[in-house]
C-alpha positions as CSV (number, residue, x, y, z in Angstrom):
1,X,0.0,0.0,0.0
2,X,2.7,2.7,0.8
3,X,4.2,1.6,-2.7
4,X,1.1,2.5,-4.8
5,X,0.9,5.9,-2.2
6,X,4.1,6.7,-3.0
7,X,3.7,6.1,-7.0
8,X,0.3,8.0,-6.7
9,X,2.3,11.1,-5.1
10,X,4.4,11.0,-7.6
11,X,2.2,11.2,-10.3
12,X,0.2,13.7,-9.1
13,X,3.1,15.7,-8.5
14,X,5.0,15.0,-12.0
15,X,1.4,15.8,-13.1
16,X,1.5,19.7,-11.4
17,X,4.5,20.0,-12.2
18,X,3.4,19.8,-16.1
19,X,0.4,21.9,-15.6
20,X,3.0,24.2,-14.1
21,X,5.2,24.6,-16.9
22,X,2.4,25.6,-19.2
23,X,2.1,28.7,-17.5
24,X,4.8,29.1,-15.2
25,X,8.7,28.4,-16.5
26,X,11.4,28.0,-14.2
27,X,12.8,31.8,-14.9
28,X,9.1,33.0,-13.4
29,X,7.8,33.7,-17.2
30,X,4.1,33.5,-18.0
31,X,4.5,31.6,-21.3
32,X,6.7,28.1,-22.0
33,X,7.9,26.0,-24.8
34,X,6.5,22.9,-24.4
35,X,8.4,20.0,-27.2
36,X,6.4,16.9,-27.7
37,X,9.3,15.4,-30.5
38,X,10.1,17.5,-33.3
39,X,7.3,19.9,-32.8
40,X,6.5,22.7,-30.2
41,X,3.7,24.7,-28.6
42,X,3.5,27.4,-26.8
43,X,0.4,28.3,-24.2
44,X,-0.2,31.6,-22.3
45,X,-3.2,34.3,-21.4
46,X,-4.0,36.5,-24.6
47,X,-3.3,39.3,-22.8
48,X,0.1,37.9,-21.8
49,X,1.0,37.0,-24.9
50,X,4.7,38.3,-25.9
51,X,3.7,39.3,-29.4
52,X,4.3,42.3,-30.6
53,X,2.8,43.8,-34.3
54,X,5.4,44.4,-36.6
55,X,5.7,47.2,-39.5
56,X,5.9,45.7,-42.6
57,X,6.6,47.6,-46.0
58,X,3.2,48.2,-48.3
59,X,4.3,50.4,-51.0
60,X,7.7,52.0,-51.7
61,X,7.4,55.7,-53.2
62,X,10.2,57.3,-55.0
63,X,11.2,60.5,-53.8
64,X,12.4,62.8,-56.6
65,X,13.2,66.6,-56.3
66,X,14.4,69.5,-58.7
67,X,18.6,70.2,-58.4
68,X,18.4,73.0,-59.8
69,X,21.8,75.3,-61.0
70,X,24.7,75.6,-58.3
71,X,27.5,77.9,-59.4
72,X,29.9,78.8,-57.0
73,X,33.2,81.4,-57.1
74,X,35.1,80.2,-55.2
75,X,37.0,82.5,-52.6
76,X,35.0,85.2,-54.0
77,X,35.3,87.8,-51.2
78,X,39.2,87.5,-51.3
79,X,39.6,88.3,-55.0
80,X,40.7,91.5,-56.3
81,X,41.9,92.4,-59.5
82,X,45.4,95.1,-59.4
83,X,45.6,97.2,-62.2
84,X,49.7,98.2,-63.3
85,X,50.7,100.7,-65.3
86,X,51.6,99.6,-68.6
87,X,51.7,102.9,-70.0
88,X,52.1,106.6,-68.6
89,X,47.8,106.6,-69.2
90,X,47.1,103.1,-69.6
91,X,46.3,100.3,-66.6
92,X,46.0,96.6,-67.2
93,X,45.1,93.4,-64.8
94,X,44.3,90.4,-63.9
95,X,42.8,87.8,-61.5
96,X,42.5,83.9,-62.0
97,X,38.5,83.1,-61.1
98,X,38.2,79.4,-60.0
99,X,34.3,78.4,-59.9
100,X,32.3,75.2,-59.3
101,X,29.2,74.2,-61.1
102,X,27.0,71.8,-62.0
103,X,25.9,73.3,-65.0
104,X,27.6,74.4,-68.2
105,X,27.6,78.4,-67.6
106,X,28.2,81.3,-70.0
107,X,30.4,83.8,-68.3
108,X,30.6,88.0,-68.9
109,X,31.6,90.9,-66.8
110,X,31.5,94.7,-66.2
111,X,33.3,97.7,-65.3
112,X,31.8,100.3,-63.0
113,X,34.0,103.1,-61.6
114,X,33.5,104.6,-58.3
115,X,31.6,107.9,-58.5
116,X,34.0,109.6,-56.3
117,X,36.9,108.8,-58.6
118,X,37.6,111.0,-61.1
119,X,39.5,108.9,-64.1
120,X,39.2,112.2,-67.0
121,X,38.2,111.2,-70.6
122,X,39.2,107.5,-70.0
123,X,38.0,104.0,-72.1
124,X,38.3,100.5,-70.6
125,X,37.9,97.2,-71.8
126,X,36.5,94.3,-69.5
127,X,36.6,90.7,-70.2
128,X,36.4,87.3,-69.3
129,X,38.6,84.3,-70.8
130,X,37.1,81.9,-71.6
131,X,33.9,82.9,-71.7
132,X,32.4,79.5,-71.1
133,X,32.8,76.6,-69.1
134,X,31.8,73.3,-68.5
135,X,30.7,71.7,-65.6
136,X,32.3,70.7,-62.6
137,X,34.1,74.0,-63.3
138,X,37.4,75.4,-63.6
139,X,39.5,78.7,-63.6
140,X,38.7,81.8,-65.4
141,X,40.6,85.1,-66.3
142,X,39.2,88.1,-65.6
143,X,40.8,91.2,-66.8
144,X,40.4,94.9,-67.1
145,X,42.4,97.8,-69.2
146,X,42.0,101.4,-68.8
147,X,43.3,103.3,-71.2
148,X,44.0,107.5,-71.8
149,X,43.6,107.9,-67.7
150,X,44.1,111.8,-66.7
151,X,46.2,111.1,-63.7
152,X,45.3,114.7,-62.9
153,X,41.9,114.1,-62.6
154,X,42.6,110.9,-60.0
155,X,44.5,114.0,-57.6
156,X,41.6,115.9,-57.9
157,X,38.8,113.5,-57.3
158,X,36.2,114.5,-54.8
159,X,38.0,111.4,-52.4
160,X,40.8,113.6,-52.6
161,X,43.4,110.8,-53.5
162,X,46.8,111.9,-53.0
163,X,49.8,112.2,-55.7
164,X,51.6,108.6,-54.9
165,X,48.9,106.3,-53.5
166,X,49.3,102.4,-53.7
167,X,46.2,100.8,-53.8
168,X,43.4,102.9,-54.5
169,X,40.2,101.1,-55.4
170,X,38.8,103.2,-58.2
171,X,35.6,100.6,-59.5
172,X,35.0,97.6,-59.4
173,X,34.3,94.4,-62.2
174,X,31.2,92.2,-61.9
175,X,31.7,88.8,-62.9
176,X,28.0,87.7,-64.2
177,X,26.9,83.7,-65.0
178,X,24.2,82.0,-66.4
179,X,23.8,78.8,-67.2
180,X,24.4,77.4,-71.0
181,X,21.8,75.1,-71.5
182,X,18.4,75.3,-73.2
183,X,15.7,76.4,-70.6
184,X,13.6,74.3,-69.6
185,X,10.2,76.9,-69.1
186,X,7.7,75.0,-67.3
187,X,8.2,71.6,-65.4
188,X,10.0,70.8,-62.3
189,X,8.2,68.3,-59.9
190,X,5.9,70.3,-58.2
């Protein structure tokens, strides 16, 4: 009798101990693997249930965008073109231009003297070389000559610049771009 006790203990208590598992592991979780051969299960409370609902891709949209022109000069606020004199009434210079773009561009510039500089019956003669340039870029010259300049007329400028005077900025040259492509008028993405 205490052998069929003892076997009926132990059978219920193998038996809890199952019923355990299915809710209860060993680590104190809710929810168990339970293996019966080569397949599993897996038993818990809906509302304990370690599932979680995961994003999943429904349509992939391409993302497009205008890039427009970018020129750049580059060191731009550093440049400065030094006229020398070439001749008793004649200035010439010259400053190397580098620029960046992503556009083919069409290059031009422009001479505007100070108004308080007073040059006499002068002419001048601005350009640009070469006058185009492909992208990604490269380096330009820009250069200006004044000629028949009434250095008289310099001393006597309402600045008052002085006989002798290194440096003087008397204008300045505006270095103009566009880009060398056929427009494109209406489009874009938006």
């Amino acid at each position: 009798m205490l052998k069929k006790s003892v076997f009926v203990l132990t059978v219920a208590l193998l038996t809890v101990g199952a019923y355990a598992r299915d809710f209860v592991t060993p680590a104190g979780d809710t929810v168990d693997w339970e293996y019966d051969g080569s397949n599993s299960e897996r038993k818990a409370e809906s509302w304990n249930w370690p599932a979680t609902y995961d994003m999943k891709d429904i349509c992939v949209i391409p993302v497009r965008m205008d890039v427009g022109f970018w020129i750049k000069v580059n060191g731009c606020k550093d440049l400065k073109l030094d006229l020398k004199q070439v001749q008793i009434h004649k200035y010439s210079g010259s400053v190397d231009v580098s620029i960046t773009c992503n556009v083919n561009i069409a290059l031009s510039v422009s001479w505007s003297k100070s108004s308080d500089i007073d040059l006499g019956g002068y002419s001048s003669s601005a350009s640009v070389s070469p006058s185009t340039l492909d992208a990604p870029g490269g380096t330009v010259t820009v250069s200006l000559t004044l000629s028949d300049v009434d250095l008289q007329s310099i001393v006597k400028s309402t600045r008052g610049v002085a006989a002798g005077q290194n440096c003087v900025q008397v204008g300045t040259i505006t270095l103009r771009v566009r880009p060398n492509v056929k427009p494109a008028l209406a489009g874009g993405c938006g």
